[in-house]
C-alpha positions, -999 to +999 in steps of 0.1 A: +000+000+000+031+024+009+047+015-018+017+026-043+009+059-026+044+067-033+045+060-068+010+077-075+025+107-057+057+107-076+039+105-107+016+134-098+051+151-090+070+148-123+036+154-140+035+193-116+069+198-127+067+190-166+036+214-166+058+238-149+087+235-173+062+242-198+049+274-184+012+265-179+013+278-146+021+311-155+001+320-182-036+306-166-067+325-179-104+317-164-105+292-195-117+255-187-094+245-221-063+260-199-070+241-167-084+208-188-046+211-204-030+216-166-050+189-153-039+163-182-004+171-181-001+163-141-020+132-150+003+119-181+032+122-153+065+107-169+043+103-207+049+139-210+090+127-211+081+103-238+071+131-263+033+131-254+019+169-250-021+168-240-037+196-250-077+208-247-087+231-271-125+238-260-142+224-232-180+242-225-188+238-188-229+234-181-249+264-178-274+270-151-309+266-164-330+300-162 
């Protein structure tokens, strides 16, 4: 179980750190494409290493009915 956590959290890590080599975190705008592109480089982890770059062009969150 230990030994799981800490491979989960390292991937997380590597993920936070090649979305931070690739400025994500500095240029973030109030757009759900931005934080879907955030979100699925963390996730990818080490992948993004291996020449795989997730992007989200458009996303449309629900709107509230009237």
């Amino acid at each position: 179980m230990r030994l799981s956590s800490l491979l989960v959290c390292a991937w997380l890590i590597i993920g936070a750190v090649a979305a931070g080599q690739r400025d994500y975190f500095a240029h973030v705008s109030n757009n759900c494409a931005d934080f879907g592109t955030i979100a699925l480089t963390v996730l990818a982890g080490p992948l993004n290493y291996t020449g795989l770059n997730p992007k989200v062009t458009s996303c449309e969150l629900p709107q509230p009915s009237p």
